[in-house]
N, C-alpha and C positions, 0 to 999 in steps of 0.2 A: 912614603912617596913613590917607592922604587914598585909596587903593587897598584897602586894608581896613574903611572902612569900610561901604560898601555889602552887606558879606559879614556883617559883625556884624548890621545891621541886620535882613540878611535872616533871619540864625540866628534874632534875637532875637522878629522877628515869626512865625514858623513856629512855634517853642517856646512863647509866648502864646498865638494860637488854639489849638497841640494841647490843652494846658491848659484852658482855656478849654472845648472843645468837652468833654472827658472830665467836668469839673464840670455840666455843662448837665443835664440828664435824657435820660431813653433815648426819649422820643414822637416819635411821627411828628412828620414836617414839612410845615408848612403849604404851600400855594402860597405865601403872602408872606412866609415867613419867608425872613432872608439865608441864603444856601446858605455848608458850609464845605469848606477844602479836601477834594476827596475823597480824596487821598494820605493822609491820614493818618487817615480812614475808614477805608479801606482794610486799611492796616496793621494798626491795631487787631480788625477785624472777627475778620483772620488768626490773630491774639493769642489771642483769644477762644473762635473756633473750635476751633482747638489745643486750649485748655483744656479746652473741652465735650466735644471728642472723644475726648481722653486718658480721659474717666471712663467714656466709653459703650462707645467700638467697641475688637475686641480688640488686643492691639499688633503692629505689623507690617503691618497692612492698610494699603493702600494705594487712593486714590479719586482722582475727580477733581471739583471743585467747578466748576461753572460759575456765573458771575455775569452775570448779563443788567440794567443798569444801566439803568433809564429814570429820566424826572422823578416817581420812588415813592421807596417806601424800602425795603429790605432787610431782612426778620427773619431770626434767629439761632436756630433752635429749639435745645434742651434737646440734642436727639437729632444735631445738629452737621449740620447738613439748612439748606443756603440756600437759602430763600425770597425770588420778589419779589412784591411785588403791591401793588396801586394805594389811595390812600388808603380812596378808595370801598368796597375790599371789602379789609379785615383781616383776616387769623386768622381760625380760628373762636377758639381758645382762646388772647386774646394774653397769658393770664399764662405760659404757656409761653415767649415767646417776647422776645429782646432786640431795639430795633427801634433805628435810627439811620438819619439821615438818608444820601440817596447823590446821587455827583453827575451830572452829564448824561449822554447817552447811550455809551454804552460796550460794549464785548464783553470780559467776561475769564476766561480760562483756566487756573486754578492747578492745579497737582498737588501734592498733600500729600501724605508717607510718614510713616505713623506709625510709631516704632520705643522698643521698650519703655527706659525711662530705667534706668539704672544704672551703677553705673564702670566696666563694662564695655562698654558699649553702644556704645563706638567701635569696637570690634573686628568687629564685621557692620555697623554703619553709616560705610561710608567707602567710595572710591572704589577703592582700593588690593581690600576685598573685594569690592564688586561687578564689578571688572574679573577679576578671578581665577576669581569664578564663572563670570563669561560664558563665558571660554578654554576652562574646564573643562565647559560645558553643549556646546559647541562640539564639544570634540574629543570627547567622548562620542559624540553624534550621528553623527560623521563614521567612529566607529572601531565604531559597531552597525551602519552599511551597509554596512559591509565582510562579513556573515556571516559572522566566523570563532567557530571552535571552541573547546571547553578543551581544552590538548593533555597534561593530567593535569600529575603532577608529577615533579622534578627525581627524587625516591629511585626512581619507578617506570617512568624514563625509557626503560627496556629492560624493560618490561614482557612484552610482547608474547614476548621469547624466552626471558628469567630465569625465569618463572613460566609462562608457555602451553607452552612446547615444552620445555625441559628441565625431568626430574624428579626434578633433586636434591633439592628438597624434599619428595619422594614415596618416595623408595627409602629401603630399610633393609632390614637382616640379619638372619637369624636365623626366629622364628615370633612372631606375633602374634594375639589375640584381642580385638574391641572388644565392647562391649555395651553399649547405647543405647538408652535411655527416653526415647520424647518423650511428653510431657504437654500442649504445644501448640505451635499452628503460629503464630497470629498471634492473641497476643505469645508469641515464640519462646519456651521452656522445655523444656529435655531434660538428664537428666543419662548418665554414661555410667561405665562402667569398662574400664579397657586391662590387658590383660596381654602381654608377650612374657619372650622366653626365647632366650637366645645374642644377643640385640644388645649392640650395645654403646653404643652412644647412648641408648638407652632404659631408663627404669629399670623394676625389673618389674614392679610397679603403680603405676596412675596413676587417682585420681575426678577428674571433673572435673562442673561443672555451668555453665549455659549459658542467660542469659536476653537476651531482644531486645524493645525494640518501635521506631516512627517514633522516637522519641529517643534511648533508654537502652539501650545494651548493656552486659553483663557478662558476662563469663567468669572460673571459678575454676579453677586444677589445683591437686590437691596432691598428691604421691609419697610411696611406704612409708619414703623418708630425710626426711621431714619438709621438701621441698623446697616455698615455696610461691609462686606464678604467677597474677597476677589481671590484669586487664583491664576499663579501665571508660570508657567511651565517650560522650558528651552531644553532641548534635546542638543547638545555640541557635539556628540559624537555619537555612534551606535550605542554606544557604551556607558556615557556620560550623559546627566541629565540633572539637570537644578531646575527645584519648586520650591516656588516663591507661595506663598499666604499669606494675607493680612486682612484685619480683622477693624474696625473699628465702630462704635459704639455712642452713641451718647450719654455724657455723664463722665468722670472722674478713672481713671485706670482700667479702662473700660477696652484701652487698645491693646492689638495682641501681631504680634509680625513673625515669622520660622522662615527659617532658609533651611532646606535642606540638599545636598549635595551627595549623589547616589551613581556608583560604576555598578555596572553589572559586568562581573567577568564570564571566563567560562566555565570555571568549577567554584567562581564566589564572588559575592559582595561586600562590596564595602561604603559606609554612606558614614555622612558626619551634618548633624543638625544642629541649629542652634535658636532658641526659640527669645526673644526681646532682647535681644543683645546691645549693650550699649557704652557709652565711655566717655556721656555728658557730664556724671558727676565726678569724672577726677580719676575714673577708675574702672576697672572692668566688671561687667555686672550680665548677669543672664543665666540662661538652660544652654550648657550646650554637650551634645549627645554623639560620639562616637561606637559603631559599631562594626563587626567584622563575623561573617559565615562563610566559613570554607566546608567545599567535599573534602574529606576525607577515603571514604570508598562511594562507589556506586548506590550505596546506601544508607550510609553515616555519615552526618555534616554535625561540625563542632562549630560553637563564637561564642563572642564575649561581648559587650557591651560597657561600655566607661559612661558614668555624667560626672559633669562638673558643673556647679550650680555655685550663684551667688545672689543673696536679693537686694540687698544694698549695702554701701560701704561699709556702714558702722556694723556689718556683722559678716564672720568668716565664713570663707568656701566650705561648700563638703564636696565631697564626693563620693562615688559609690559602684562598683563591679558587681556585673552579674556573668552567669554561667548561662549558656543553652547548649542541647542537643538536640538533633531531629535524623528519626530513623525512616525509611521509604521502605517498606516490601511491595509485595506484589500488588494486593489490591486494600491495602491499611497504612496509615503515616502514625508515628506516636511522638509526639512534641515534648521537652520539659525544660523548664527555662528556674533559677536557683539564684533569688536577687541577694543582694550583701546583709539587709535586713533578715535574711533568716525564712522570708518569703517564697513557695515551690508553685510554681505556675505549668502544670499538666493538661495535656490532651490526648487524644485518640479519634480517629476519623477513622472508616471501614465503609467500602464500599456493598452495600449488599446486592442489587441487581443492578441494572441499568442504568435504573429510574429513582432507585431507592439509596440514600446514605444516609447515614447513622453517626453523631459524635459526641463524646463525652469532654465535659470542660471543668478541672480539679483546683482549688487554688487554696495551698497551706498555708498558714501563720503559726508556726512553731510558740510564737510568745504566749500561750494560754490558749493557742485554738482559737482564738477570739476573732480573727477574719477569715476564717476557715467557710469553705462556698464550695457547692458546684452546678452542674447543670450540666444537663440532657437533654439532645434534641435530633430531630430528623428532618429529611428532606426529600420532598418527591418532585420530581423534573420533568416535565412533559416535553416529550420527544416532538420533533417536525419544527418546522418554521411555522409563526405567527404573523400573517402580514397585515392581520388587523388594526384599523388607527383606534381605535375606541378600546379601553377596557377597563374592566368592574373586577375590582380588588375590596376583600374582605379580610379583616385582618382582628383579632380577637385577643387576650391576653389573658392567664390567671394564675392567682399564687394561692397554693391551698393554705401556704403558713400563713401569712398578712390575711387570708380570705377576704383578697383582692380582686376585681376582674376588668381588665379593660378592652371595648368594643368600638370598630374602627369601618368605616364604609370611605374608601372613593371612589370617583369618575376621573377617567387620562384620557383627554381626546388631542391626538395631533393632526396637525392638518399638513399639510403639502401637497405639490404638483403630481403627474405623474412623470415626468423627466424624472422625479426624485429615485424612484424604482430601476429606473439603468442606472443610475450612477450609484447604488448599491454594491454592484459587480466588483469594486477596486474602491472600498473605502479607506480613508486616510491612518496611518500606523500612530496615533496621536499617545504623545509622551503623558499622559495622565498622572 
């Protein structure tokens, strides 16, 4: 006891004067008044402070007080504003202002963070989040000196050869006629009618109508068998962009609906699709498809892709990873995409003149070779603007193995104003 008492004592007189001093009034202090401790001046000021400033300024800001401590006293304004200044010259307005004694010369430097209260508010006030942020302010920084690219995404990883250079999705049999009304250029609006005859793919009419601006696109088809095909597109940010498709058909399981949900950043994408998704029978059912391409360097981009697939209850999920890479030189791209099946999906694109590209398209099946494919194709681009409304397309196909051949003839005539030709100059940025 005889080793604690000195520690009692001291608690005891420290908690008295605090006491003491907080009952007293808030007036300056004389020269001959007894001075008290300034520690617990101090503290309270801080208390205070806090308080005043919690009402005024917004929450989150962040300041820094300085305290310059002479033989004066310190007012406390309203507006959370330390002041010092000498008995002689007070305030102008010290009903404003809380005034308490301070003690001998000092320098102090507080920094206060103010962060809005609530039972959440440990979750961005903590150390754990402002250290996380930092890492992440960091590697930001460090990964925008690098100048890389968006190197597009995982589905259109063979871009360049699937859709520039081969035109399987341009060919077709048989005779075709289109005809095409545009009613404006920016915001897009045209509508059209198709007819062909002897294809087979094709049904033999087709309306379709067609609207775009900077956000919202739409597209509708509907066919003489009541087949119908819409398309609807929302651009939320530069960067963000959901496309809607649906599909429906006459006849039994015939409907088909995909959401897909696609960032474009600046050195990568990330998108997440899901195609008939539902949770009518009790449970979760459907396609759905996440994917991720990041640069790496200026000329290396890595991803991966996940599906998760279910097609109805009574039978289990699968799932399944694939691998891609995609390399960019100077004037050649070399794609190669490695599904979980065992499956290797290769390409090569190469520009040879201007006018002229060249690409090869390789797809393995390790299990016997047995879906093993590829294909070779080129493409010639004619240079200038085309402001013609009419044009005559021929389109031809042949497989020396099957010793197949298929033969394609249309007519495209669209019609419009000529207002339509200025409003060319600044057509609409349409999220497609």
């Amino acid at each position: 006891m005889a080793m604690a008492h000195p520690v009692i004592k001291f608690l005891v007189e420290c908690l008295s004067r605090f006491f003491g001093w907080r009952n007293s009034s808030a007036r300056p202090m004389s020269a001959s008044a007894p001075a008290r401790p300034g520690l617990f001046q101090l503290l309270d000021a801080w208390r205070g402070g806090l308080r005043e400033a919690r009402r005024e300024l917004p929450f989150g800001k962040k300041f820094k007080v300085p305290f310059e401590c002479q033989p004066s006293t310190i007012h406390l304004s309203r507006r959370s504003s330390i002041q010092a200044a000498s008995p002689s010259s007070p305030p102008a307005d010290t009903t404003q202002f809380l005034s308490f004694p301070a003690f001998d010369s000092c320098i102090i430097m507080s920094s206060m963070a103010l962060e809005k209260d609530g039972p959440l508010g440990f979750l961005s006030n903590n150390a754990v989040t402002a250290a996380l942020a930092d890492t992440y302010t960091s590697f930001s920084e460090r990964r925008a000196a690098l100048g890389l690219s968006n190197p597009g995404s995982v589905e259109n990883i063979a871009r360049e050869v699937q859709r520039d250079v081969f035109l399987n999705n341009y060919t077709f049999s048989g005779l075709r006629a289109d005809l095409t009304k545009a009613f404006s250029i920016s915001p897009l609006f045209q509508v059209s009618h198709a007819f062909s005859m002897g294809s087979q793919g094709l049904p033999p009419y087709t309306f379709a109508a067609l609207f775009g601006t900077n956000k919202i696109f739409m597209q509708g088809n509907v066919d003489n068998e009541g087949q119908l095909s819409t398309r609807f597109n929302y651009r939320w940010t530069p960067s963000l962009v959901t496309k809607t498709q649906i599909q429906i058909a006459p006849g039994p399981n015939q409907a088909m609906m995909q959401f897909d949900n696609e960032y474009t950043g600046n050195d990568f994408t990330a998108s997440l699709k899901t195609l008939n998704p539902s949770i009518i029978d009790g449970g979760l059912t459907g396609i759905f498809i996440g994917s991720y391409l990041q640069s790496v360097t200026p000329s290396l981009a890595l991803g991966l892709e996940a599906i998760w697939q279910r097609a109805a209850l009574n039978q289990g999920p699968e799932t399944a990873l694939s691998y891609c890479a995609k390399y960019k030189g100077s004037d050649w791209i070399a794609s190669a995409q490695l599904a979980a099946g065992g499956a290797i999906s290769t390409s090569y694109w190469r520009k040879l003149t201007d006018k002229v590209e060249a690409g090869v398209d390789l797809n393995l099946q390790f299990a016997g070779l047995s879906g093993a494919g590829g294909m070779m194709g080129g493409a010639y681009k004619k240079g200038g603007r085309d402001n013609s409304w009419s044009q005559l397309t021929f389109a031809s196909e042949m497989d020396h193995v099957k010793s197949t051949a298929k033969i394609g003839l249309a007519v495209s005539i669209e019609a419009g104003g000529e207002e339509l030709q200025e409003q060319q100059a600044a057509p609409a940025q349409i999220p497609f």
